[in-house]
N, C-alpha and C positions, 0 to 999 in steps of 0.2 A: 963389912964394907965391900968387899970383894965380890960378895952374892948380889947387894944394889948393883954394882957394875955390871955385872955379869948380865943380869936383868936389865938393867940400859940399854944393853948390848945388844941383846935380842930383841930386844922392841925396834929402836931404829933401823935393823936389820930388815925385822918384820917389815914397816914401815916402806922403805926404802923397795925391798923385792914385790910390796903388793901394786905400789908408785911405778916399777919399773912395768910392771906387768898389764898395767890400765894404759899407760901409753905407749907400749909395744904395738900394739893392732895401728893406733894412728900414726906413728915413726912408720911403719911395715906402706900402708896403705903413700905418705907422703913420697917416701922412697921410690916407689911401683910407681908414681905420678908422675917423679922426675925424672927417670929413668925413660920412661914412655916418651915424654915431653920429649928428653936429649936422641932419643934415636928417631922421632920425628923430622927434629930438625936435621939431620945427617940424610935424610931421602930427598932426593931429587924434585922438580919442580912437578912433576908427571906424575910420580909417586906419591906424594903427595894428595894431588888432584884426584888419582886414583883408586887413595885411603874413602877420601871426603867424599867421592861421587855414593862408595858403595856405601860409607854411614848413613847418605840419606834414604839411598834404599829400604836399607831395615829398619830406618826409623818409620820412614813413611808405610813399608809394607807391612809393618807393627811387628815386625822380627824382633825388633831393640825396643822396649818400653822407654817411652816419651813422655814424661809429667808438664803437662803446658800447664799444670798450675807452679811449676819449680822456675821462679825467675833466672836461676843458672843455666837448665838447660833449654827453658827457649832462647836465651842470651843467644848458647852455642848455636841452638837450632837457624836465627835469624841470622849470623852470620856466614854459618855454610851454606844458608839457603842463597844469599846475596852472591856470597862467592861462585857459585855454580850458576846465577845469574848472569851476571856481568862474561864469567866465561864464553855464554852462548851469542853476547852482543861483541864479545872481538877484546873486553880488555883482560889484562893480566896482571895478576894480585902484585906487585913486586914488595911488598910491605910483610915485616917479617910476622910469627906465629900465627901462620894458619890454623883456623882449628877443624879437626879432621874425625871427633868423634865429642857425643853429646854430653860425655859424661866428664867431658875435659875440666881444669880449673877455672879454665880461662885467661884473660889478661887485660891490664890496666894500658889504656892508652887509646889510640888511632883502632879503629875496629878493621878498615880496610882500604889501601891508597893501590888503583890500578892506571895501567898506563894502555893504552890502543892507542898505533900506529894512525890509523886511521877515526880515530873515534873525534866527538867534537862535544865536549873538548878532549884531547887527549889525555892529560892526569886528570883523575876526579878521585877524592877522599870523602871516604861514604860512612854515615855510622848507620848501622843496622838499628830498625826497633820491629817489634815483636807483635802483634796486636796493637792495643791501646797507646804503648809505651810511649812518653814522650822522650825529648832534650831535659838535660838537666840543667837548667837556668842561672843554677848558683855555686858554680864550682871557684877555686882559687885564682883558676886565671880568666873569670868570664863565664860567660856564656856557653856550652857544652858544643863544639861545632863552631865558635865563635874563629877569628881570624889567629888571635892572642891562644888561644887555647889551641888550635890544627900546631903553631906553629911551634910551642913548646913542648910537644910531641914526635915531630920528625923524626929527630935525630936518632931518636930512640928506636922507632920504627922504621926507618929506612936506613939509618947510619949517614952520615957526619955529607958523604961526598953525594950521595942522590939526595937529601935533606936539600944541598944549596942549589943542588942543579933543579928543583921544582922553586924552590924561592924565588931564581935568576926568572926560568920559564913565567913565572907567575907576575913580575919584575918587567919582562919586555913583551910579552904575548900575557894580557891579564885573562882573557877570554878563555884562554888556551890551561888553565887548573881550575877546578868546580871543584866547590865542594855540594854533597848531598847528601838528603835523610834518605832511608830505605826502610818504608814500609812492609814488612812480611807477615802475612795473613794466616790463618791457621791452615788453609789447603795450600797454601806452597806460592801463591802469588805473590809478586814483590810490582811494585810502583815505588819510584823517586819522584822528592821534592826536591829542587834547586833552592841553595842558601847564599846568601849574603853575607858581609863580612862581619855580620853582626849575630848568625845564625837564623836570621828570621826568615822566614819561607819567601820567596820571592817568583817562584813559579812551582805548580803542583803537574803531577802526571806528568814529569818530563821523558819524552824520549830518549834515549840512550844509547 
C-alpha cells in the first residue's frame, strides 16, 4: 500500500513541477510586462513623449521589427503614431496609458482624449485605426466611439474629476469636445474623421 502511495506521490509531483515549469516562461514574461507598464507610468509627461518619439524611430527605421500583419502591434503602432500627431498640432494626451513601445499589451478603453489651449475644439477623444480597420458597431454600450460608450469610459481614463470637467465643457460649450476616428496609413500618415453622437462620420479630412 505504502509503495501505491509512494507512487502517487511521485506522479503528482511529476505532474505538478512539469505544470510549474510550462507556465514559468509566461508568469516570467507577464511579470517583465507589468513591471514595465508600472515604471512607465511613474515617468514624467516628457518622458514619456520621449520613450514614444524614439519607439517610432526604430520601428519606422526598421531597427525594431514591426509585423503589420499582428493586429496588436499596429493597434500600438496607430496609437503612438496619433499621439505624436496631435503633439505636432498643439494638443496634449492628458488621458492615462500612453503606449510608448510596440510590443506593449495594450488597453481596453478610450485610445486617446487630448486637450489644446488653443485648438477648436479644445478636448477631442480620438480612436486610432490602422489601415482598413473600422469602428466596432456592436459593443455593449453601443456603437464603438458612440456618445453612451466615450462616456462610460472617462472615468477610467481620465479619473472621476477631469471625467466631469469634459462632461460640464461638453454640457455648456457642445462644440468645444469632438470626438474623432484617426485614420493611420502604413507610411505614417494620419487624417481625422469628425463623429457624431452616434459615431457615424459627419465630416472626413478634418483639420485639426
Amino acid at each position: 500500500m505504502f509503495e501505491n502511495f509512494k507512487s502517487f506521490s511521485n506522479d503528482i509531483g511529476n505532474e505538478v513541477k512539469e505544470s510549474n515549469q510550462s507556465d514559468f516562461p509566461k508568469f516570467f514574461e507577464h511579470s517583465k510586462q507589468d513591471m514595465d507598464a508600472s515604471n512607465i507610468e511613474q515617468m514624467s509627461y516628457s518622458e514619456k513623449v520621449d520613450k514614444q518619439n524614439h519607439e517610432l524611430d526604430a520601428v519606422e527605421s526598421g531597427e525594431k521589427p514591426f509585423d503589420r500583419e499582428n493586429t496588436h502591434e499596429v493597434g500600438n503602432y496607430g496609437e503612438m503614431k496619433t499621439d505624436q500627431d496631435l503633439r505636432v498640432k498643439g494638443y496634449k494626451r492628458i488621458s492615462n496609458d500612453m503606449v510608448t513601445d510596440i510590443d506593449e499589451n495594450g488597453h481596453q478603453g478610450l485610445d486617446g482624449v487630448y486637450y489644446n489651449e488653443k485648438g477648436s475644439p479644445q478636448y477631442i477623444i480620438v480612436d486610432a485605426k490602422y489601415g482598413s480597420a473600422k469602428l466596432n458597431p456592436n459593443t455593449a454600450d453601443g456603437k464603438q466611439m458612440c456618445e453612451n460608450w466615450i462616456d462610460k469610459r472617462l472615468d477610467k481614463d481620465l479619473g472621476k474629476e477631469k471625467a466631469d470637467e469634459i462632461r460640464m465643457e461638453k454640457l455648456l460649450n457642445p462644440d468645444n469636445v469632438g470626438a474623432y476616428v484617426a485614420h493611420v496609413e502604413e507610411d505614417g500618415k494620419v487624417s481625422y474623421d469628425k463623429l457624431d453622437e452616434n459615431a457615424n462620420v459627419v465630416e472626413r479630412g478634418v483639420d485639426l
